[in-house]
N, C-alpha and C positions, 0 to 999 in steps of 0.2 A: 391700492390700485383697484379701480372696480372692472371687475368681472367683463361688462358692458361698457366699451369708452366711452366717450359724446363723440355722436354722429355713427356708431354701429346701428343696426337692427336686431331689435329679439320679438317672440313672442308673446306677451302680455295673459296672464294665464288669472291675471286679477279680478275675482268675482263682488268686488265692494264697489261698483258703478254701473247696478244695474243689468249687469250681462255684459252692457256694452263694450269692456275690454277685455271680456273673452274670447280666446286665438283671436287677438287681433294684433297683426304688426304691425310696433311700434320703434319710432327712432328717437336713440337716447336724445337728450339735448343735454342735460348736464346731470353729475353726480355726486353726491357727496357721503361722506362715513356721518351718520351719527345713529339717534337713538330715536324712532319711532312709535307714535302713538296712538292707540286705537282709543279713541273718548266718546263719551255721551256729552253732549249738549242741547242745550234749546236754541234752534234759529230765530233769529230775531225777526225775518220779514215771516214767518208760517206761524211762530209758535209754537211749531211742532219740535217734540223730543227725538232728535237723532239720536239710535242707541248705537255704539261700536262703530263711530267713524273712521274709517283709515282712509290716511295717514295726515296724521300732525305730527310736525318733526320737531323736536326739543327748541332748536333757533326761534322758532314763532312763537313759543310760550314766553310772558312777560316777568322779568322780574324771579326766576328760576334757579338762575346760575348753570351749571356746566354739567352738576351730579344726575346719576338716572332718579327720574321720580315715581314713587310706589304707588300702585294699585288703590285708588280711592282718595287723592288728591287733587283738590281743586285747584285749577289753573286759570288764569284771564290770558287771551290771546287777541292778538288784532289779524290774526292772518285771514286773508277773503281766499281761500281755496275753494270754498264752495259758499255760492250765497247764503245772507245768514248768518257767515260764521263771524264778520267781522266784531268785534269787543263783545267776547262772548267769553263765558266761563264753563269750563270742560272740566268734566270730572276723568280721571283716569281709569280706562279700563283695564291694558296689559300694554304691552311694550314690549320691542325689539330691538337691537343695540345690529346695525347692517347699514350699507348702500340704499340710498336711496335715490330714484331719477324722476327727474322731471322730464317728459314723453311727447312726443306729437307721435298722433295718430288718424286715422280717419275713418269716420261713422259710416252702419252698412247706407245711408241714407246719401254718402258722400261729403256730409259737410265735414270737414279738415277739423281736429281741435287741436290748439298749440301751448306748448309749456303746461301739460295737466301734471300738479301736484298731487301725490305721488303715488309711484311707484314702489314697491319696497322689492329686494334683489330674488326673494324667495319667490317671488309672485311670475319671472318671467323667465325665459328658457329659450336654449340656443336657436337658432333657423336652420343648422342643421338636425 
């Protein structure tokens, strides 16, 4: 059972976008248990080398199976979480085995963002 149901509020305490989901509150939209992953990859529209993206979560890796995978394993993934990323091969940084959500939130600028992948459970903190 996680921590955060879908549809509570918590505070977003996650420093890997930027700033921008720091203290910022955020409503779960949905949860799930698995096993999280911080990777390096090359985007396919920059070219440019992401080092330690979080979070890719185990389901999006292709071809895997179920087990945790270790530190310096190449992986092909089609997930579009962030432009770029789609049919891309991630090397493994580290990993987390927790809750993980997908969030809406809203930028200091106002504009609303919906179902941002993810969250991981360490990263956010009660509204009390």
């Amino acid at each position: 059972m996680p921590t955060y149901p879908v549809g509570s509020n918590a505070i977003s305490q996650a420093d890997h976008m930027g700033g921008m989901m720091e203290n910022v509150e955020v409503t779960i939209v949905a949860a799930y248990e698995t096993t999280a992953y911080a990777t390096t990859y090359t985007s396919t529209n920059t070219g440019i080398t992401i080092e330690e993206h979080k979070w890719i979560v185990q389901e999006e890796f292709l071809d895997v199976g179920e087990g945790k995978l270790e530190k310096g394993t190449k992986v092909h993934t089609n997930a579009e979480d962030m432009k770029g990323m789609k049919d891309t091969i991630h090397n493994i940084d580290f990993s987390l085995s927790t809750t993980v959500y997908m969030v809406n939130f809203n930028l200091p600028n106002g504009r609303k963002v919906t179902n941002h992948k993810w969250v991981v459970e360490e990263e956010l903190e009660s509204l009390e």
